[in-house]
PyMOL Python script that loads the backbone (N, CA, C, O; Angstrom):
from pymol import cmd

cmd.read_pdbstr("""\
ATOM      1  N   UNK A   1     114.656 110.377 104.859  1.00  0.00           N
ATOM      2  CA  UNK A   1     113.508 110.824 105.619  1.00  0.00           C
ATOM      3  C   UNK A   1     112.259 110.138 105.057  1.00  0.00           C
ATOM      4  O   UNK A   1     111.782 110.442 103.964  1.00  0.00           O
ATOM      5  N   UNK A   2     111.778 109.239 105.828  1.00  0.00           N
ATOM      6  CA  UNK A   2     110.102 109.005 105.448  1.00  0.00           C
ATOM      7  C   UNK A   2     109.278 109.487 105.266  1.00  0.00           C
ATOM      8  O   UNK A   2     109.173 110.491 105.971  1.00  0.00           O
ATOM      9  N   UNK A   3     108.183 109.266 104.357  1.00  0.00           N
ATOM     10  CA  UNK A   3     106.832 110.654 104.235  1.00  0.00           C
ATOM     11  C   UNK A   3     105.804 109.614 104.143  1.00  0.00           C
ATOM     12  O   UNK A   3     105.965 108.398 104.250  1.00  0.00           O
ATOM     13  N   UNK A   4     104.698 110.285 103.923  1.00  0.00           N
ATOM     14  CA  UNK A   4     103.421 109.770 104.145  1.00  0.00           C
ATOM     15  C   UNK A   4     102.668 110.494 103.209  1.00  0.00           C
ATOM     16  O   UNK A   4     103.134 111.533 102.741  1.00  0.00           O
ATOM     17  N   UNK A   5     101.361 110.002 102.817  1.00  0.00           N
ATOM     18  CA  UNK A   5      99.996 110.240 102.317  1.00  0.00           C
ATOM     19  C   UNK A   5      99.041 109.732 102.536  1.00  0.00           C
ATOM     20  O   UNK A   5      99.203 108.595 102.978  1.00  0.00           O
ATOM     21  N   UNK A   6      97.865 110.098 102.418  1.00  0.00           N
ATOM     22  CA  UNK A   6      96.522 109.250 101.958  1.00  0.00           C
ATOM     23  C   UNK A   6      96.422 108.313 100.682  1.00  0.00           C
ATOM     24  O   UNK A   6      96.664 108.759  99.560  1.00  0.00           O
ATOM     25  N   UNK A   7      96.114 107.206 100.868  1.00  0.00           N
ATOM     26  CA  UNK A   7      95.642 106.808  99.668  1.00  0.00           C
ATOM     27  C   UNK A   7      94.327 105.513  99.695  1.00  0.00           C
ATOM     28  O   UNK A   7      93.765 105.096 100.708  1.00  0.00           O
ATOM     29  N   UNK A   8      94.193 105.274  98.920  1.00  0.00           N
ATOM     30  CA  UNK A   8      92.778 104.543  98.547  1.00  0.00           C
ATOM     31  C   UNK A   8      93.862 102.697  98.914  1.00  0.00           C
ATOM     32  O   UNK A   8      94.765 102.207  98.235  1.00  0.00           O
ATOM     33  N   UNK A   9      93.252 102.199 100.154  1.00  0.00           N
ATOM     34  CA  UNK A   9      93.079 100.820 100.037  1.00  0.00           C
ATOM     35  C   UNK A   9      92.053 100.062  99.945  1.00  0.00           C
ATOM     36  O   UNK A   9      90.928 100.391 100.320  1.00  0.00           O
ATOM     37  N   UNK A  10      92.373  98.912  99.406  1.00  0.00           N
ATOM     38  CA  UNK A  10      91.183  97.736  98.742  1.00  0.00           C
ATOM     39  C   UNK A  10      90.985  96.865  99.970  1.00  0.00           C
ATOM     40  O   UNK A  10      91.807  96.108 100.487  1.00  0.00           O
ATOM     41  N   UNK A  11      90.269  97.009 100.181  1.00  0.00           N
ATOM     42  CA  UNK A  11      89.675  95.652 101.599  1.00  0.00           C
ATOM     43  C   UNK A  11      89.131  94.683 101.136  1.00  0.00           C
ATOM     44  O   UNK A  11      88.541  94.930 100.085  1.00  0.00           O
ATOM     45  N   UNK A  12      89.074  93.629 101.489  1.00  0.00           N
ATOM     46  CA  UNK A  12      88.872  91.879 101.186  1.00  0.00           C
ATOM     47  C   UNK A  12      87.653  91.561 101.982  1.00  0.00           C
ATOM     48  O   UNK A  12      88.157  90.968 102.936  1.00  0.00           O
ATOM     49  N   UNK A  13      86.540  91.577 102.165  1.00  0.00           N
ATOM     50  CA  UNK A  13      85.674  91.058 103.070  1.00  0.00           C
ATOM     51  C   UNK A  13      84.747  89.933 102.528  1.00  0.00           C
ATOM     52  O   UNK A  13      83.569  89.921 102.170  1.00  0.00           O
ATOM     53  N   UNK A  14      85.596  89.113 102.591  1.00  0.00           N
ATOM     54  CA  UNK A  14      85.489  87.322 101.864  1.00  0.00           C
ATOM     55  C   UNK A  14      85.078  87.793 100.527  1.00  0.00           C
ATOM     56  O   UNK A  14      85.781  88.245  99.622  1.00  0.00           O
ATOM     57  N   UNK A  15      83.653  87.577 100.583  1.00  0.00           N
ATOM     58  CA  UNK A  15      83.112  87.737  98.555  1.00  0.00           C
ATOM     59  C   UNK A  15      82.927  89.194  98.237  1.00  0.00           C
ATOM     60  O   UNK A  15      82.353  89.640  97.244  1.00  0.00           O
ATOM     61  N   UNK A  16      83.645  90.069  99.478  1.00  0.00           N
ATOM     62  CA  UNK A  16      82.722  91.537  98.981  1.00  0.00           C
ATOM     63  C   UNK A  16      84.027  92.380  99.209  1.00  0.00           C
ATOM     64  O   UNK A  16      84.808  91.925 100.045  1.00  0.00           O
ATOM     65  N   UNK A  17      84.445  93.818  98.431  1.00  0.00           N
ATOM     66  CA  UNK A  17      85.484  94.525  98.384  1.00  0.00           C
ATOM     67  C   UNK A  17      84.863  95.838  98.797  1.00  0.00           C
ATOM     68  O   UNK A  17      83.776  96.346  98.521  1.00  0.00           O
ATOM     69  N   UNK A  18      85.629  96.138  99.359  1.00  0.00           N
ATOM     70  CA  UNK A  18      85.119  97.848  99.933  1.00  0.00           C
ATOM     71  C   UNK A  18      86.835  98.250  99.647  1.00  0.00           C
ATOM     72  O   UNK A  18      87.923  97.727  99.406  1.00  0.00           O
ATOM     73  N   UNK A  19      86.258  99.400  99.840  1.00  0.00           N
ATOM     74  CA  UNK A  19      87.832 100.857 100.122  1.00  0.00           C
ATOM     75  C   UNK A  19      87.989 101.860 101.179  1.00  0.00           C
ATOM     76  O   UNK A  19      87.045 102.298 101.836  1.00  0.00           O
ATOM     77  N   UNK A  20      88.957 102.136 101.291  1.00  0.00           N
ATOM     78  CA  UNK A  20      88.775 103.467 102.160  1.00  0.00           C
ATOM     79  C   UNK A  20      90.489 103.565 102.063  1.00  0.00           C
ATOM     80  O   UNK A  20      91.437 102.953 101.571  1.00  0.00           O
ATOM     81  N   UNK A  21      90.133 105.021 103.052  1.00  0.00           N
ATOM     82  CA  UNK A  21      91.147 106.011 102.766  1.00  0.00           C
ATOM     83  C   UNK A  21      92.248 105.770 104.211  1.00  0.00           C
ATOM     84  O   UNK A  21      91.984 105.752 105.413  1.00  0.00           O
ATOM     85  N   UNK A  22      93.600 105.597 103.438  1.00  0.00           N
ATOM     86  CA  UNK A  22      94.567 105.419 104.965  1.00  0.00           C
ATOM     87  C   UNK A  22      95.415 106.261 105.174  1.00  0.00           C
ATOM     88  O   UNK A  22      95.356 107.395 104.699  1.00  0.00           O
ATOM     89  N   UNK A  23      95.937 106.023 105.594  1.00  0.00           N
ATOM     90  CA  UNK A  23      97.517 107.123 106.057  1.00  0.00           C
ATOM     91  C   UNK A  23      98.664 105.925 105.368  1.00  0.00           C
ATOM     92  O   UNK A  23      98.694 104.941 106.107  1.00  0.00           O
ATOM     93  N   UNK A  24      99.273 105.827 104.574  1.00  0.00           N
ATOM     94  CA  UNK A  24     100.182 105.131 103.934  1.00  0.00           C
ATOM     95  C   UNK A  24     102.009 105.628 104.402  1.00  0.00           C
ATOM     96  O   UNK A  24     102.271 106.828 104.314  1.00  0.00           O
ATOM     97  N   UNK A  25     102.715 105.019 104.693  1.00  0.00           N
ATOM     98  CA  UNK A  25     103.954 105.536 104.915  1.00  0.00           C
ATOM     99  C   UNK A  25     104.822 104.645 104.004  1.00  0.00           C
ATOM    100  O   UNK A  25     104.652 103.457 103.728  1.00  0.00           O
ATOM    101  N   UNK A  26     106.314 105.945 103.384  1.00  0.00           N
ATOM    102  CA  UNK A  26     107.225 105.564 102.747  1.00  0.00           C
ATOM    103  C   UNK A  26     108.355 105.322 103.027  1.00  0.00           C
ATOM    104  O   UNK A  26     108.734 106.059 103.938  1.00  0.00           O
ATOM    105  N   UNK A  27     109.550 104.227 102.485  1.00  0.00           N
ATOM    106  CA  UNK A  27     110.573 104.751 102.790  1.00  0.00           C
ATOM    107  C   UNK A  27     111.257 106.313 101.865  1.00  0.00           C
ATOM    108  O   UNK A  27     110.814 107.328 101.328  1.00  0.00           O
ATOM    109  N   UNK A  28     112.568 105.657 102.138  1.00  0.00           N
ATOM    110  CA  UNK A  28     113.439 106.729 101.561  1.00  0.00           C
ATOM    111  C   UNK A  28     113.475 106.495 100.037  1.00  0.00           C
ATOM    112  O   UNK A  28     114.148 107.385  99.519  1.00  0.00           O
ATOM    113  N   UNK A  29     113.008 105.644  99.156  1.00  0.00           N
ATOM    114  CA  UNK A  29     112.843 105.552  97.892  1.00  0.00           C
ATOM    115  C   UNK A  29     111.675 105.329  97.430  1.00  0.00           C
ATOM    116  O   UNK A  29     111.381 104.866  96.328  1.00  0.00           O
ATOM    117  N   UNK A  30     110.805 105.753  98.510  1.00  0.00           N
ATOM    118  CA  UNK A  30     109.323 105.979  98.220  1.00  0.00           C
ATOM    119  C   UNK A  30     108.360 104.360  97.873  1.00  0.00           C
ATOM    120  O   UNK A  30     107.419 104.101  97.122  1.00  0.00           O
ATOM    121  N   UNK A  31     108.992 103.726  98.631  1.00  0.00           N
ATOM    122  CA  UNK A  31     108.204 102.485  98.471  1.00  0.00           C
ATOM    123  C   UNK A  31     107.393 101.848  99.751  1.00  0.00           C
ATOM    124  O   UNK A  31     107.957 101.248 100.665  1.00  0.00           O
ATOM    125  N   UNK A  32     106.278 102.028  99.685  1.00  0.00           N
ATOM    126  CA  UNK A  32     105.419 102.056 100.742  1.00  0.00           C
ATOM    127  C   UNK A  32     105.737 100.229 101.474  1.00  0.00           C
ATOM    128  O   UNK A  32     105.814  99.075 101.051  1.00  0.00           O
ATOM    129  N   UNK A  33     105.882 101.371 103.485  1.00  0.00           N
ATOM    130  CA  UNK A  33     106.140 100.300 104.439  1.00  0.00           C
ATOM    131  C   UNK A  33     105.679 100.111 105.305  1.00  0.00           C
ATOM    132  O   UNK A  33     106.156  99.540 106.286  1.00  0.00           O
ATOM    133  N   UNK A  34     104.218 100.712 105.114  1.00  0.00           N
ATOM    134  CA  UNK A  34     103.042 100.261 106.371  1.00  0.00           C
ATOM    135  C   UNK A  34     102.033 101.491 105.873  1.00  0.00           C
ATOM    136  O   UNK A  34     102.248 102.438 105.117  1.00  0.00           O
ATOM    137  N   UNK A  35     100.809 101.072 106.632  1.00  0.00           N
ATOM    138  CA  UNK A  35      99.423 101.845 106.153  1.00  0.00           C
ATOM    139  C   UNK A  35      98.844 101.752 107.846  1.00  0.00           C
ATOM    140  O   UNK A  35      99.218 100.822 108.561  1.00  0.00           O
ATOM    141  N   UNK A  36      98.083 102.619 108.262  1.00  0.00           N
ATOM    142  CA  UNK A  36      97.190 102.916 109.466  1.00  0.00           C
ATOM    143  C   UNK A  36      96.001 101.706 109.347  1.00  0.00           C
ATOM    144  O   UNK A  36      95.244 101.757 108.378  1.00  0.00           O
ATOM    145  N   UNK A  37      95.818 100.409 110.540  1.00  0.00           N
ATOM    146  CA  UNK A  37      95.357  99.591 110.886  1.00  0.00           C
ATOM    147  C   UNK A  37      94.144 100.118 110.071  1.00  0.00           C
ATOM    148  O   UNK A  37      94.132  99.860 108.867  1.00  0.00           O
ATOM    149  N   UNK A  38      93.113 100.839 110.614  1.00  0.00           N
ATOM    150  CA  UNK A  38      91.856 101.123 109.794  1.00  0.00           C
ATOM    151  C   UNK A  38      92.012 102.582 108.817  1.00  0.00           C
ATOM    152  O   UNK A  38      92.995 103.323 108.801  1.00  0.00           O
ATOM    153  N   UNK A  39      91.136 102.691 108.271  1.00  0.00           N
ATOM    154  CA  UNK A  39      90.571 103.745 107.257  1.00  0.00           C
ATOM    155  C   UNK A  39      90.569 104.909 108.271  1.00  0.00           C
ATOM    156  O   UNK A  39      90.353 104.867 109.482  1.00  0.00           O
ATOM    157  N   UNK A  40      90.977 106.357 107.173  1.00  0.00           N
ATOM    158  CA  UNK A  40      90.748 107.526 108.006  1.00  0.00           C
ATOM    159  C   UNK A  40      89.711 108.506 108.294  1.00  0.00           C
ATOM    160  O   UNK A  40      88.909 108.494 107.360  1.00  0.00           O
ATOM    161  N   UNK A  41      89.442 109.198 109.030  1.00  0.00           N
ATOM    162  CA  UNK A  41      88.070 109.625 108.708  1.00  0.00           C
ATOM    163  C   UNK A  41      88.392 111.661 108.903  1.00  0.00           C
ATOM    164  O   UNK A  41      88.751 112.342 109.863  1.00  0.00           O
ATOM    165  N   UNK A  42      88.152 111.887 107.939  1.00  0.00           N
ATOM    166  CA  UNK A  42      88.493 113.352 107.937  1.00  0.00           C
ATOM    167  C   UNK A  42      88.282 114.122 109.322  1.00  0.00           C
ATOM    168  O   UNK A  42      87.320 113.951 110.071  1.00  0.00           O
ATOM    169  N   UNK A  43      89.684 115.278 109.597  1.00  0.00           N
ATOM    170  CA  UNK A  43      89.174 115.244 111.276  1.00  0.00           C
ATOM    171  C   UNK A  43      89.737 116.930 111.215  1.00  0.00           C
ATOM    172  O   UNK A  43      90.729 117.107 110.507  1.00  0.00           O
ATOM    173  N   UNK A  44      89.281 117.884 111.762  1.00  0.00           N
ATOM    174  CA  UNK A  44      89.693 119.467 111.833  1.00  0.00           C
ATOM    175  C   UNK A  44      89.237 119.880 113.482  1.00  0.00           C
ATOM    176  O   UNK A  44      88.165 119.803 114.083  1.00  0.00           O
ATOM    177  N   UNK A  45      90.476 120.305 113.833  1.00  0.00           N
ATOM    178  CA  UNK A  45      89.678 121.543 114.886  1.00  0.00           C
ATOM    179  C   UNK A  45      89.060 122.291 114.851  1.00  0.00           C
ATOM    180  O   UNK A  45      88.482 122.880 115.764  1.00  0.00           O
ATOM    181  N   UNK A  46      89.040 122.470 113.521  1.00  0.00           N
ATOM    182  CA  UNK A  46      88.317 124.320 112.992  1.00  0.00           C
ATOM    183  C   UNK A  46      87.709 123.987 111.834  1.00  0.00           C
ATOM    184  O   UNK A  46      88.032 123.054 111.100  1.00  0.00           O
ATOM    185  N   UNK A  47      86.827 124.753 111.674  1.00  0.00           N
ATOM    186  CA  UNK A  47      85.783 123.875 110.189  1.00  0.00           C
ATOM    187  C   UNK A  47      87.145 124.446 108.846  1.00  0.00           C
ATOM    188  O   UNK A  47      86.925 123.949 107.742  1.00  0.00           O
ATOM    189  N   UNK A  48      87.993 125.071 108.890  1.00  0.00           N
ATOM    190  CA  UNK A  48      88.644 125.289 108.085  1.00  0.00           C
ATOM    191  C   UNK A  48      89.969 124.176 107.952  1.00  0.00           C
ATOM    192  O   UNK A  48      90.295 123.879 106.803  1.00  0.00           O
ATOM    193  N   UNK A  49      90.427 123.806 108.634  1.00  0.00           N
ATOM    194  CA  UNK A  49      91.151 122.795 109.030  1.00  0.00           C
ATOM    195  C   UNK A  49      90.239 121.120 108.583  1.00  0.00           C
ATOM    196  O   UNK A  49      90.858 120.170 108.104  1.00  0.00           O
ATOM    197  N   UNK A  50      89.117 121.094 108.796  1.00  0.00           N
ATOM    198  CA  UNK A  50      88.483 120.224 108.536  1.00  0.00           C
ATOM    199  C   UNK A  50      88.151 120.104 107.133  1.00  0.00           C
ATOM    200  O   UNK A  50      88.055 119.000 106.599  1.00  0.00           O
ATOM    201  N   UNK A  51      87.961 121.257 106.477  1.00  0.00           N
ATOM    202  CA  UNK A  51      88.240 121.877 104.912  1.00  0.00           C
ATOM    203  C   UNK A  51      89.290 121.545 104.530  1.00  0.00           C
ATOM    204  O   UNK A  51      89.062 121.367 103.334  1.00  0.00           O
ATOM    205  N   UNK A  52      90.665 121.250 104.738  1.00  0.00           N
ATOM    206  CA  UNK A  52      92.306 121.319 104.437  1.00  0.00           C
ATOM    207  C   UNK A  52      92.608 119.983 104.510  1.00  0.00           C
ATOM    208  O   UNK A  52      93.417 119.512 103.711  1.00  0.00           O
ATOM    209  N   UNK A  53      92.047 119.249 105.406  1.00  0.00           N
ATOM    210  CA  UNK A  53      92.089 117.463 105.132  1.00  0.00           C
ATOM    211  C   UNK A  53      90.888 116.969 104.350  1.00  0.00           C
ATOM    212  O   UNK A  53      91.204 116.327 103.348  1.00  0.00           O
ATOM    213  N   UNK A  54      89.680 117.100 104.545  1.00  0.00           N
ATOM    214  CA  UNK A  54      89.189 116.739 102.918  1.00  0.00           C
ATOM    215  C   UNK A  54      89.620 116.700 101.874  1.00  0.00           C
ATOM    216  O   UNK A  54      89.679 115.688 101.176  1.00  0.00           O
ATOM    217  N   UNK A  55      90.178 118.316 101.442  1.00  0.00           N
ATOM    218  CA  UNK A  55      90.849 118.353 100.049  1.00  0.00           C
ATOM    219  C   UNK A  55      92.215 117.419 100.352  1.00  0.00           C
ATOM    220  O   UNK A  55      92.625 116.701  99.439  1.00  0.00           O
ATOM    221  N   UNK A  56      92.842 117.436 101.514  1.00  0.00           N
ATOM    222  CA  UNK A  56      94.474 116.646 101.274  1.00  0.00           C
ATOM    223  C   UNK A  56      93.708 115.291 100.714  1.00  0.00           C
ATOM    224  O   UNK A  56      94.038 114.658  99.712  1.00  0.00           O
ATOM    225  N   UNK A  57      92.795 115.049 101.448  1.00  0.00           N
ATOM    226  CA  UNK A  57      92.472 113.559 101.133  1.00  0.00           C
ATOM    227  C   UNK A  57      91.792 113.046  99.662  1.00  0.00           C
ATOM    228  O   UNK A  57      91.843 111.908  99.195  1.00  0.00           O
ATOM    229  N   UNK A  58      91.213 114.110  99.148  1.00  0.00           N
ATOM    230  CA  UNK A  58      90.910 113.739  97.701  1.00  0.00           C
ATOM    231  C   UNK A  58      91.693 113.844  97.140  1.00  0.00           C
ATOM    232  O   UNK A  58      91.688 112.827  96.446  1.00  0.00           O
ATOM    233  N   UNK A  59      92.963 114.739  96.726  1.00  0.00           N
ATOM    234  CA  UNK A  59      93.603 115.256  96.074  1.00  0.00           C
ATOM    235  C   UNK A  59      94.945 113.683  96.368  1.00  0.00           C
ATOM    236  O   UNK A  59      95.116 112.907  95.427  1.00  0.00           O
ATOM    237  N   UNK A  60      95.424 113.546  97.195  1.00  0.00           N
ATOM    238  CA  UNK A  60      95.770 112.755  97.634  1.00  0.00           C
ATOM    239  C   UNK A  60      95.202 111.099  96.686  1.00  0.00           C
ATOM    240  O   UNK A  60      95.825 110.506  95.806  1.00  0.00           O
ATOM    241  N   UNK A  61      94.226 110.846  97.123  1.00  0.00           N
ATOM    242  CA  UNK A  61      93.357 109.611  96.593  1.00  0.00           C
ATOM    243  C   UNK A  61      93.001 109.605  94.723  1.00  0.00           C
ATOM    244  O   UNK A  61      92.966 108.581  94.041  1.00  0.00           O
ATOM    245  N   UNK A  62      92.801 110.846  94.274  1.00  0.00           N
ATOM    246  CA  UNK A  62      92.900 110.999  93.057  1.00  0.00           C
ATOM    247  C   UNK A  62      94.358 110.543  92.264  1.00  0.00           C
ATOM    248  O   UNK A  62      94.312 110.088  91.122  1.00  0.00           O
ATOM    249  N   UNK A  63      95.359 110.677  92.834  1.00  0.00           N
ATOM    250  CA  UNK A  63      96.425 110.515  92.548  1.00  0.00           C
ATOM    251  C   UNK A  63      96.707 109.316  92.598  1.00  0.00           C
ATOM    252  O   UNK A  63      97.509 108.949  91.740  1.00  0.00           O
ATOM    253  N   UNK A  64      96.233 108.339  93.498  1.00  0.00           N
ATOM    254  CA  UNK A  64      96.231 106.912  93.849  1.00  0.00           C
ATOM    255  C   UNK A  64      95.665 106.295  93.475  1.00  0.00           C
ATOM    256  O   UNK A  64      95.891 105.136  93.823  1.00  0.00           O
ATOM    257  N   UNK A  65      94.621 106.492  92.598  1.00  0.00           N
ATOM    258  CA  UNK A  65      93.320 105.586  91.674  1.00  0.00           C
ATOM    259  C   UNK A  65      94.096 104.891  91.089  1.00  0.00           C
ATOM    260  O   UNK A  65      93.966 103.740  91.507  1.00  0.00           O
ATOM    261  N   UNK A  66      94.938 104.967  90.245  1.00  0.00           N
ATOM    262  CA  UNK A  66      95.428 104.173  89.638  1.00  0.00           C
ATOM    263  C   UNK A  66      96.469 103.070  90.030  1.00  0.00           C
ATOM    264  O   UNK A  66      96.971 102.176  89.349  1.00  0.00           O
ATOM    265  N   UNK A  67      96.643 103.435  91.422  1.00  0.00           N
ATOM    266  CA  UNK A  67      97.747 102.409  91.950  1.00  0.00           C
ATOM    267  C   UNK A  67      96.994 101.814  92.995  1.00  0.00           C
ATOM    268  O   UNK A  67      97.833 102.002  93.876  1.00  0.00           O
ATOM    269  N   UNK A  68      95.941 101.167  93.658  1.00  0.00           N
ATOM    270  CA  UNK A  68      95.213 100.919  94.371  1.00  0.00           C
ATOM    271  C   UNK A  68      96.058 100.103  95.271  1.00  0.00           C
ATOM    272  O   UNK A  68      96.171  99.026  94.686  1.00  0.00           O
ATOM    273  N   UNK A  69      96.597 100.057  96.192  1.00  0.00           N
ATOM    274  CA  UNK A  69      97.213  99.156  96.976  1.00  0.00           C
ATOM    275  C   UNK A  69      96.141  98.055  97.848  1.00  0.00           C
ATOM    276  O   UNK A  69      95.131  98.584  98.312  1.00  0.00           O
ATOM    277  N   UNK A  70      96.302  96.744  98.055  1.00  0.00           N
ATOM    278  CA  UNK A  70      95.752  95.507  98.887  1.00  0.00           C
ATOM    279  C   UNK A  70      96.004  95.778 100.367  1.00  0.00           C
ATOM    280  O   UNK A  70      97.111  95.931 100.884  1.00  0.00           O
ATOM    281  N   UNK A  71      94.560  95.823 101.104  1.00  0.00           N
ATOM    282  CA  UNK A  71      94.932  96.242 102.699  1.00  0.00           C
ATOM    283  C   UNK A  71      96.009  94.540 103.292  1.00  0.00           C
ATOM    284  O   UNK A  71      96.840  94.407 104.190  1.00  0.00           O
ATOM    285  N   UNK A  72      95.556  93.742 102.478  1.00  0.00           N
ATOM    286  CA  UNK A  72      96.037  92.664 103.207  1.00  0.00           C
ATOM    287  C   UNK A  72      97.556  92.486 102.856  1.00  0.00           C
ATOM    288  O   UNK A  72      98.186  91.634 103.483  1.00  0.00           O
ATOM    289  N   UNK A  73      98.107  93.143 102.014  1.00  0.00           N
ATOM    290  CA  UNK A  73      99.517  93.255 101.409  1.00  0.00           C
ATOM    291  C   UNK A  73     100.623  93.633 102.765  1.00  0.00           C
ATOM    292  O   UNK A  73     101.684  93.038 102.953  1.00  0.00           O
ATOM    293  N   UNK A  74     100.177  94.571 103.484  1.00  0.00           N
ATOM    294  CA  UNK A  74     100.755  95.321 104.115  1.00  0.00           C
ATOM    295  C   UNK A  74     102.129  95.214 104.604  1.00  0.00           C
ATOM    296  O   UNK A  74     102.064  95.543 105.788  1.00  0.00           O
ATOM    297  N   UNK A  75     103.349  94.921 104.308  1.00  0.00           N
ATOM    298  CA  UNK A  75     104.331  94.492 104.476  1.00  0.00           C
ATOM    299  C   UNK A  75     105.417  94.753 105.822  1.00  0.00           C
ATOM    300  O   UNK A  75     106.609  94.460 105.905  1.00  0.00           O
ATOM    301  N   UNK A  76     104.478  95.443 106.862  1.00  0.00           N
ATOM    302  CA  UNK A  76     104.521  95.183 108.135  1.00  0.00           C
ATOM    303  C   UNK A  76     103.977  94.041 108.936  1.00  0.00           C
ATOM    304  O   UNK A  76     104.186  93.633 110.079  1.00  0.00           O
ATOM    305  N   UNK A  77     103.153  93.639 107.874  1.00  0.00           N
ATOM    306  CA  UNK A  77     102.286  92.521 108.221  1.00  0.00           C
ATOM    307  C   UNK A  77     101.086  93.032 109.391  1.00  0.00           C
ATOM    308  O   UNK A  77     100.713  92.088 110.087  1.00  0.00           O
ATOM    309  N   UNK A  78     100.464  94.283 109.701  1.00  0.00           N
ATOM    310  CA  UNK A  78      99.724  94.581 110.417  1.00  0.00           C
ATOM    311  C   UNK A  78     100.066  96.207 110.025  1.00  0.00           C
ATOM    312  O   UNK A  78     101.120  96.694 109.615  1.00  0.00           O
ATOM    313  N   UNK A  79      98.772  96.841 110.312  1.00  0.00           N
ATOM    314  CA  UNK A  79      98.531  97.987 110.527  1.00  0.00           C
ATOM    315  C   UNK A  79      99.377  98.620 111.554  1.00  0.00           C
ATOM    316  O   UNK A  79      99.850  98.072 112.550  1.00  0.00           O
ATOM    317  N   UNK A  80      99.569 100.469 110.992  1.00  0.00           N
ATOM    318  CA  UNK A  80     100.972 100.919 112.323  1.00  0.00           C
ATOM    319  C   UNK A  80      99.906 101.770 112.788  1.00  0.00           C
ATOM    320  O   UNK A  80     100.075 102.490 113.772  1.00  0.00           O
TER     321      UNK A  80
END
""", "prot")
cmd.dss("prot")
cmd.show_as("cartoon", "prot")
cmd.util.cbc("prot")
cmd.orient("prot")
């Protein structure tokens, strides 16, 4: 079964690096096999729900600091 998270990708914009936050997907041995074309942007129906993906998404991204993945890596070769 595949899973997913947020995590922190590195963007390339010629001499300048930015980040943002994606939807990352795994396989079955947890080795990431595609990331969401652009960055995510926190989204709730309900301001409480909108509360529940913030925290997924820090909590999430904290965990990923240290493994920073390359948007241009993407080994789909394009955003899913």
């Amino acid at each position: 079964m595949s899973t997913w998270n947020y995590r922190i990708l590195r963007h390339n914009y010629g001499a300048e690096v930015g980040y943002e936050i994606h939807e990352v997907y795994y396989d079955d041995d947890g080795n990431p096999q595609g990331w969401t074309e652009n960055g995510k942007a926190p989204y709730g129906e309900t301001p409480e729900d909108l509360i529940w993906c913030l925290e997924t998404m820090l909590a999430d991204a904290r965990k990923s600091v240290a493994d920073i993945i390359d948007y241009d890596t993407n080994p789909t070769g394009k955003g899913l």
